[in-house]
KOLDREN-145811 format. One record per residue (C-alpha): residue in three letters; x, y, z negated. Coordinates in Angstrom, 3 decimals, decimal comma. Example, Ala and Ser with C-alpha at 12.3 -4.5 7.8 and 13.67 -1.06 7.14 Angstrom:
% residues 2
<rest:ala	c1:12,300	c2:-4,500	c3:-7,800>
<rest:ser	c1:13,670	c2:-1,060	c3:-7,140>
% end
This chain:
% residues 250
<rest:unk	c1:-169,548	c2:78,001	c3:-74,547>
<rest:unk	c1:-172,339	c2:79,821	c3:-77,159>
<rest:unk	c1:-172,079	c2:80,056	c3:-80,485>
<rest:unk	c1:-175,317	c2:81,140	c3:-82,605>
<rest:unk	c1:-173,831	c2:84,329	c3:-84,250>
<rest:unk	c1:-173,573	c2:82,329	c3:-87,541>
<rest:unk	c1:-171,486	c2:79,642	c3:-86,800>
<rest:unk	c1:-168,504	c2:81,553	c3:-84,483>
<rest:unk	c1:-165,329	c2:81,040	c3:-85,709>
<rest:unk	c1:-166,210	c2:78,630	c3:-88,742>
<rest:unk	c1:-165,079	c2:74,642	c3:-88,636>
<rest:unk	c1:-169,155	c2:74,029	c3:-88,809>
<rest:unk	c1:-169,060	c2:75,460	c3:-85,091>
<rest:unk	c1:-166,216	c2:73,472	c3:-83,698>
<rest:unk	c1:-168,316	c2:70,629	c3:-84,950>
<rest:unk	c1:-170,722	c2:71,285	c3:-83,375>
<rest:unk	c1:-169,306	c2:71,820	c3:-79,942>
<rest:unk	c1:-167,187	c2:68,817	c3:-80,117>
<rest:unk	c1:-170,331	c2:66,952	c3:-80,729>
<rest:unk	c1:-171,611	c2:68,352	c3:-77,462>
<rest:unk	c1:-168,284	c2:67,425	c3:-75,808>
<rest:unk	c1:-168,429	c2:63,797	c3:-77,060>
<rest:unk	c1:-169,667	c2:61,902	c3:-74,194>
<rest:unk	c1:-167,475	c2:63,694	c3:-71,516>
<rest:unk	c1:-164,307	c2:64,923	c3:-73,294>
<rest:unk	c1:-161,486	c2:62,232	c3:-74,662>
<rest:unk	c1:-160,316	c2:65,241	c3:-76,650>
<rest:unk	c1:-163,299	c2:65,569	c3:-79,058>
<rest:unk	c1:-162,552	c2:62,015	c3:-80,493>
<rest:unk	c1:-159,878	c2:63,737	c3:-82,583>
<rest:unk	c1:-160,289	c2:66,940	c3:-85,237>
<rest:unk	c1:-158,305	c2:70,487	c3:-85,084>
<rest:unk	c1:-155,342	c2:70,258	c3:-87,796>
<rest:unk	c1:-152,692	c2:72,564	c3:-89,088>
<rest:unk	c1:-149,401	c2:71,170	c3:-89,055>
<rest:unk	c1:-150,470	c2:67,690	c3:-89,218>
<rest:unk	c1:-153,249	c2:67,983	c3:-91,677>
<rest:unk	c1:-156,852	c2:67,750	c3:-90,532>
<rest:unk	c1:-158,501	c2:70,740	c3:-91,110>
<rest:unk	c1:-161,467	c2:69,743	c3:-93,914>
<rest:unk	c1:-164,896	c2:71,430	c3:-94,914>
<rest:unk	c1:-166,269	c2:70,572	c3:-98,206>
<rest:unk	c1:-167,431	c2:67,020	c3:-99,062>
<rest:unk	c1:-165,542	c2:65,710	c3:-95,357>
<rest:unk	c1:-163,185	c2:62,727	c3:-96,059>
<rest:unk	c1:-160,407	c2:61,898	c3:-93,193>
<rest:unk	c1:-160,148	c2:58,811	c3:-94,850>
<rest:unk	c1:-159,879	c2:55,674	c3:-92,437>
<rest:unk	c1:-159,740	c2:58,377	c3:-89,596>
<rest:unk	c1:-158,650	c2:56,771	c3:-86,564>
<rest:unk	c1:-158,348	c2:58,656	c3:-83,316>
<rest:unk	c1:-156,956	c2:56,011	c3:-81,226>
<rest:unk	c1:-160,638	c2:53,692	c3:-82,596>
<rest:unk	c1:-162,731	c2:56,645	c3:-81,810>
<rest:unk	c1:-161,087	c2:56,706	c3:-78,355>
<rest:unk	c1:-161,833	c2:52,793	c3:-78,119>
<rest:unk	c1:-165,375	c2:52,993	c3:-79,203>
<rest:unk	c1:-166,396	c2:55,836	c3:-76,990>
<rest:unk	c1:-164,991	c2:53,867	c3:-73,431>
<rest:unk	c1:-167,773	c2:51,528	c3:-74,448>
<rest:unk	c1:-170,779	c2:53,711	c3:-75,125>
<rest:unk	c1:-169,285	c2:55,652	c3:-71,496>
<rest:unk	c1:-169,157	c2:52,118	c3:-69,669>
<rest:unk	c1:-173,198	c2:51,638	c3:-70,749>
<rest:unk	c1:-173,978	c2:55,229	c3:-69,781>
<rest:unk	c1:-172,124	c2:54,475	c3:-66,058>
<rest:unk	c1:-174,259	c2:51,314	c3:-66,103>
<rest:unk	c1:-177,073	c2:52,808	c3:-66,045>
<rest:unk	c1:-179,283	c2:53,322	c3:-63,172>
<rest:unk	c1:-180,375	c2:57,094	c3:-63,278>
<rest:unk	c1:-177,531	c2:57,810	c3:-64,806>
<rest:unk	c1:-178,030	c2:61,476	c3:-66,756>
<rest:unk	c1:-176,676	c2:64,573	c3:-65,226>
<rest:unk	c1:-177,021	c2:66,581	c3:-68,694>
<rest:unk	c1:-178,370	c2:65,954	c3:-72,396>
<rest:unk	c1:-179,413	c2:68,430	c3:-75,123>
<rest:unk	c1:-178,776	c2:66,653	c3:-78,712>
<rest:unk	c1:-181,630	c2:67,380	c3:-80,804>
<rest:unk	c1:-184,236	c2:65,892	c3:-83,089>
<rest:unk	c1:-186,443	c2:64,855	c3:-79,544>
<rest:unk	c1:-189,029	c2:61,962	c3:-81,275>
<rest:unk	c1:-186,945	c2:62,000	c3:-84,694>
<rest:unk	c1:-188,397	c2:62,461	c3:-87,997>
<rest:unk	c1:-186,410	c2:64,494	c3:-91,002>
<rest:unk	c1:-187,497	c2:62,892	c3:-94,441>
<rest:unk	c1:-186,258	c2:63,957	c3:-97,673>
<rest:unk	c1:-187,373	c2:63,098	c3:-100,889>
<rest:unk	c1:-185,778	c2:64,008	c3:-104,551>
<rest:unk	c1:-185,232	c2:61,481	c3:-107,057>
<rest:unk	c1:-182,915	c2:61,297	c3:-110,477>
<rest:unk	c1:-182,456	c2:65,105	c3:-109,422>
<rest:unk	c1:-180,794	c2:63,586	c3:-106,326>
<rest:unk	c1:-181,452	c2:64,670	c3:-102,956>
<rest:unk	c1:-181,702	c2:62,286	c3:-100,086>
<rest:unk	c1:-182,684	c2:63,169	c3:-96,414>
<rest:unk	c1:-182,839	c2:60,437	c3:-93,356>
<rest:unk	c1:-183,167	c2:61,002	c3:-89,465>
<rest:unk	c1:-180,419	c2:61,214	c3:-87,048>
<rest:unk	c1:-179,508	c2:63,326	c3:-83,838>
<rest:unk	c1:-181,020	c2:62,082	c3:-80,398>
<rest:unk	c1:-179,062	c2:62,473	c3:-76,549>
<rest:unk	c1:-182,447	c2:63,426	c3:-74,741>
<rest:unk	c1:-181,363	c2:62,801	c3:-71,469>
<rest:unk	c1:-182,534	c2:64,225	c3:-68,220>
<rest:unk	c1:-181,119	c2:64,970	c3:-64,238>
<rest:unk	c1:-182,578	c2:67,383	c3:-61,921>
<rest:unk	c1:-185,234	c2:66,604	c3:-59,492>
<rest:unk	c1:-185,577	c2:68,055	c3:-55,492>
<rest:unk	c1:-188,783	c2:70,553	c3:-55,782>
<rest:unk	c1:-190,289	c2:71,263	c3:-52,601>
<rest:unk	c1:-190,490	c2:74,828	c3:-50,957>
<rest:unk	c1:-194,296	c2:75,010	c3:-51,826>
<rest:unk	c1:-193,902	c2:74,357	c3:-55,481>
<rest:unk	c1:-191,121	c2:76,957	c3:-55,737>
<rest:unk	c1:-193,364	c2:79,632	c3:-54,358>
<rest:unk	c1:-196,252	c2:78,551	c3:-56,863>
<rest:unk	c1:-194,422	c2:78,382	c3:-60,000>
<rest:unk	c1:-192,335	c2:82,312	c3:-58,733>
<rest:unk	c1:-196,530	c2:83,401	c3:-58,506>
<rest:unk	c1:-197,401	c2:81,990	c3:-61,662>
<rest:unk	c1:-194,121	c2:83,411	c3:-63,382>
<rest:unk	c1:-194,921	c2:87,031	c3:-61,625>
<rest:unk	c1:-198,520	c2:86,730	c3:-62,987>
<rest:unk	c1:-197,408	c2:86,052	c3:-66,929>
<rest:unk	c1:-194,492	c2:89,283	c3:-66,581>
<rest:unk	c1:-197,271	c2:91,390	c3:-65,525>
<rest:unk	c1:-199,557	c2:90,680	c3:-67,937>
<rest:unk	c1:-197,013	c2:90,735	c3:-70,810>
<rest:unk	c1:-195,972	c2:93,917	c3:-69,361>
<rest:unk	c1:-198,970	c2:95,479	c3:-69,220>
<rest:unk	c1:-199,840	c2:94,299	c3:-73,086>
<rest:unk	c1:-196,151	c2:96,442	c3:-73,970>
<rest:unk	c1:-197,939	c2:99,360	c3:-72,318>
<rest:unk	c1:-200,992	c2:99,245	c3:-74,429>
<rest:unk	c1:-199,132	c2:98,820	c3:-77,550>
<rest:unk	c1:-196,462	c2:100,492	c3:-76,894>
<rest:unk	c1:-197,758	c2:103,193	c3:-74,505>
<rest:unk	c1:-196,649	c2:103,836	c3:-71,256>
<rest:unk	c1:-193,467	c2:105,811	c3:-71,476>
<rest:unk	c1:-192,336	c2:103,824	c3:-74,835>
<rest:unk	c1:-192,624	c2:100,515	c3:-72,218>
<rest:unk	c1:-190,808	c2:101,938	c3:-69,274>
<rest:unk	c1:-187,832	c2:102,509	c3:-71,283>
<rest:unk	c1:-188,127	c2:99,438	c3:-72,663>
<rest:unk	c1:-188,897	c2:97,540	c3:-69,107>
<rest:unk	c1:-185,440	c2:98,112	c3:-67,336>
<rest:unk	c1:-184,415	c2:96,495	c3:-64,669>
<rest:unk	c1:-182,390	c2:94,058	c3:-66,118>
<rest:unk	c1:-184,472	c2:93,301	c3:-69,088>
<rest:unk	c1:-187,554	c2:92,677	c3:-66,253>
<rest:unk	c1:-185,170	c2:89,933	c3:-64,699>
<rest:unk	c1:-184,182	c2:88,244	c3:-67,729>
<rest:unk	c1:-187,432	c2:88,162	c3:-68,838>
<rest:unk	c1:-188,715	c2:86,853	c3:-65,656>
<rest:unk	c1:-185,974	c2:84,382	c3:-65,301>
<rest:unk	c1:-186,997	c2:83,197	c3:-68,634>
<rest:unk	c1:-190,583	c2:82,675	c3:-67,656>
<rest:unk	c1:-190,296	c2:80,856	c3:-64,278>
<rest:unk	c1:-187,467	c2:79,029	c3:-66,121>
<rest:unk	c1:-190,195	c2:77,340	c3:-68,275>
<rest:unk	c1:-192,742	c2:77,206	c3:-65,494>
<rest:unk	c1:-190,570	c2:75,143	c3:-63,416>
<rest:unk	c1:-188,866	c2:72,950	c3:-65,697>
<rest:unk	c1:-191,357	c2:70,594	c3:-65,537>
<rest:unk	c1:-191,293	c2:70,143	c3:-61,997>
<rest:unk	c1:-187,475	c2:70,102	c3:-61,777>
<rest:unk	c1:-186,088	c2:68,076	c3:-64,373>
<rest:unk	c1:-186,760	c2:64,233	c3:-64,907>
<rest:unk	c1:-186,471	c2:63,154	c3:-68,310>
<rest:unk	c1:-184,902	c2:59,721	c3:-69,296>
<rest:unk	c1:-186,321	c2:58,188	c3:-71,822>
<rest:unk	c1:-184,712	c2:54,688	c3:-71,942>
<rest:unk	c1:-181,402	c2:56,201	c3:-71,368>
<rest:unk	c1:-182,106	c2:58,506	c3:-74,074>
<rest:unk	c1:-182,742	c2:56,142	c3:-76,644>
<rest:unk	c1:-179,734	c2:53,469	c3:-75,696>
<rest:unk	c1:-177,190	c2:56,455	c3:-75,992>
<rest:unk	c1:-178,288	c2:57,780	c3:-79,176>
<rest:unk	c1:-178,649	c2:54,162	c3:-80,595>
<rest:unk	c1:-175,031	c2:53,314	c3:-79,295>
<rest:unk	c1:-173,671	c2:56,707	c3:-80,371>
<rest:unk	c1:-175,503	c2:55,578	c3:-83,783>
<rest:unk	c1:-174,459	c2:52,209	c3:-84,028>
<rest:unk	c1:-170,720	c2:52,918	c3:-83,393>
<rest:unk	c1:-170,403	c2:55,646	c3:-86,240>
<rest:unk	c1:-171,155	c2:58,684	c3:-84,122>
<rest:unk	c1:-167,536	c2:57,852	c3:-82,198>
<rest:unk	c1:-165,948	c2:60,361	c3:-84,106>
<rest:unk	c1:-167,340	c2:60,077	c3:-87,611>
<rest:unk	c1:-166,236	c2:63,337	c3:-88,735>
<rest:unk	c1:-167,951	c2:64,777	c3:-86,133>
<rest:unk	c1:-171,259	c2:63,227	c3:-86,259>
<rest:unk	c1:-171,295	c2:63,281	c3:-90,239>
<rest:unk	c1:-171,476	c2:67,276	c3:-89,325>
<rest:unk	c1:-174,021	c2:66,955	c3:-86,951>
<rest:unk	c1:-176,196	c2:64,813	c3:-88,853>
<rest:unk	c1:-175,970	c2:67,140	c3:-91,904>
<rest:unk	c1:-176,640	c2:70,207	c3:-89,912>
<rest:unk	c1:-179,975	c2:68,483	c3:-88,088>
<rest:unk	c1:-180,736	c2:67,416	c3:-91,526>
<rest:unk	c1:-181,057	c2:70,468	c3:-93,547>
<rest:unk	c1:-182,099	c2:72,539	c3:-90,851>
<rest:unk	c1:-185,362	c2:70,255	c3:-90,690>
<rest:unk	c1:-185,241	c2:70,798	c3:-95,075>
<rest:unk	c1:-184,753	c2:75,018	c3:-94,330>
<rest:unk	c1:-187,478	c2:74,744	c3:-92,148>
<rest:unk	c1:-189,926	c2:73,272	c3:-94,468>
<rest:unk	c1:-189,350	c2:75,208	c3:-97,555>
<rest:unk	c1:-189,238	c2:78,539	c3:-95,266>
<rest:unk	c1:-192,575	c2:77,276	c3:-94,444>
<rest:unk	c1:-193,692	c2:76,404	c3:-98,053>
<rest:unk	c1:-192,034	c2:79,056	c3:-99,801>
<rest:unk	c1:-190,964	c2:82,119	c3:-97,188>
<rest:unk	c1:-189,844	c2:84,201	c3:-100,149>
<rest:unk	c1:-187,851	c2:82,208	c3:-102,269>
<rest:unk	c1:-185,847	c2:81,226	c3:-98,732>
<rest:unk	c1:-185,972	c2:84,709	c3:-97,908>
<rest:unk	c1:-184,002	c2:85,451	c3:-101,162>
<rest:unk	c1:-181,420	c2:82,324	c3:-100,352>
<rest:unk	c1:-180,734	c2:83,563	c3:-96,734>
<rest:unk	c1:-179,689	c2:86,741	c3:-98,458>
<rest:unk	c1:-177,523	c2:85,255	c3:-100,998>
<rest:unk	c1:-175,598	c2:83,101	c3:-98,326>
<rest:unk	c1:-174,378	c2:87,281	c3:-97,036>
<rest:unk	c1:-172,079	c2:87,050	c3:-99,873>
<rest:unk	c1:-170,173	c2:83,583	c3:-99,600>
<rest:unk	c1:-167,039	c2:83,681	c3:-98,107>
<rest:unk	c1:-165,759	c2:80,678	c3:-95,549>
<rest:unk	c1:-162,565	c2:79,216	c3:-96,435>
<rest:unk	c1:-161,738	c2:77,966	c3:-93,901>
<rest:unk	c1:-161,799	c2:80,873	c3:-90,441>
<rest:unk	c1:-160,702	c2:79,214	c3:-87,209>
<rest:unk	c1:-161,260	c2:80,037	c3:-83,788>
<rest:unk	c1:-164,101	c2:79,298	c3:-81,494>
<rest:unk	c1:-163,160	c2:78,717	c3:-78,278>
<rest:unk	c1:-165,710	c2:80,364	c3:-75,616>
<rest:unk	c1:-163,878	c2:78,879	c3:-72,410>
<rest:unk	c1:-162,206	c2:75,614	c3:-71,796>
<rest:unk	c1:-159,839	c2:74,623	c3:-68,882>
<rest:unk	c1:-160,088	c2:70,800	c3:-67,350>
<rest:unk	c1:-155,549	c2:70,243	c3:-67,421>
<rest:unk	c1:-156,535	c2:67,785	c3:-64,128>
<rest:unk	c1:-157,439	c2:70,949	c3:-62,328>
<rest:unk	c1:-155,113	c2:72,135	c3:-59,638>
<rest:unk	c1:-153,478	c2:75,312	c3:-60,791>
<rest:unk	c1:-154,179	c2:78,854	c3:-58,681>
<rest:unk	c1:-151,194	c2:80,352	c3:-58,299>
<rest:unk	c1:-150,628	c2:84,062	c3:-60,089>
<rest:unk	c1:-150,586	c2:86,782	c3:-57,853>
<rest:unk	c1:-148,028	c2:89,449	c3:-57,906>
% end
């Protein structure tokens, strides 16, 4: 698992990856706790927090997911067709949207359109290389250019080319798991209370960065000196406990 470098190790970031674990790991219907106490960021509430409902509620939005007919084989939650509004009133701030599971599954792609879309992606490195060289000059682009950076960059580009092609995107699905996810408190309401805050004011940062790029300059470089609270531990890599052991070798 990736973390963007500003939420590793904070309780923001587990969050977040629990929310991505929601729909196909019983273990994000509870919260990380020390000693018995949930672990709390500020304005969170554990208040009527039931594991054993969350566990409950999320069987049913899995049983309409296996229902359907495609099924997904992947989702990205985002703000796909949502709209972030906000509005200030009494000197109170309200915003309104919620996430959205934009569902898709992979799609065969024949031999032909393979070749076409590697073309196309060779065609767009080239020319982006050769617009480093002008700006750059020659010799500042070659060390720039390395081998590895070419293939990333390349793998990037016929990434996007292809995507298209490859991927079918579920729109019906889409909308019943986000609704059912919505309608059933985000399964784990800590959780989703998280999420929605953090699609929220990201859609907020991103309009008065827009509006006023100095003044959030200036509050992106206050946030440098608040301290978090609350440090825990990311994890990067987790282990399925159904999966057959491999024995240590001495």
């Amino acid at each position: 698992m990736n973390y963007h470098d500003s939420f590793r190790d904070t309780l923001l970031g587990l969050r977040l990856m629990q929310a991505d674990l929601l729909l196909i790991d019983h273990n994000a219907c509870n919260v990380p706790d020390d000693r018995g106490t949930y672990l709390l960021g500020a304005g969170e509430n554990a208040a009527g927090f039931n594991v054993m409902e969350n566990e409950r509620v999320l069987n049913a939005v899995v049983g309409l997911i296996e229902r359907a007919q495609p099924t997904f084989e992947s989702y990205v939650i985002c703000d796909q067709n949502q709209q972030v509004r906000f509005r200030v009133q009494n000197r109170l701030l309200t915003l309104e949207g919620n996430p959205y599971w934009y569902c898709w599954r992979r799609k065969e792609v024949s031999e032909e359109r393979m070749q076409a879309a590697e073309k196309t992606a060779n065609q767009i490195l080239n020319a982006r290389r050769l617009r480093d060289e002008k700006e750059l000059g020659k010799a500042a682009a070659n060390l720039m250019w390395t081998e590895e950076y070419t293939q990333n960059r390349f793998d990037e580009i016929f990434d996007e080319v292809i995507s298209p092609s490859a991927v079918e995107t579920l729109g019906d699905l889409s909308e019943q798991v986000s609704s059912a996810v919505m309608r059933n408190n985000g399964v784990n309401p800590i959780v989703y209370n998280a999420l929605i805050t953090t699609m929220r004011y990201s859609a907020l940062f991103r309009a008065v960065k827009s509006e006023n790029p100095q003044g959030y300059a200036k509050f992106v470089d206050s946030l440098s000196r608040v301290q978090i609270k609350t440090p825990v531990k990311t994890p990067t890599v987790m282990f399925d406990p159904n999966a057959p052991q491999v024995p240590n070798e001495r």
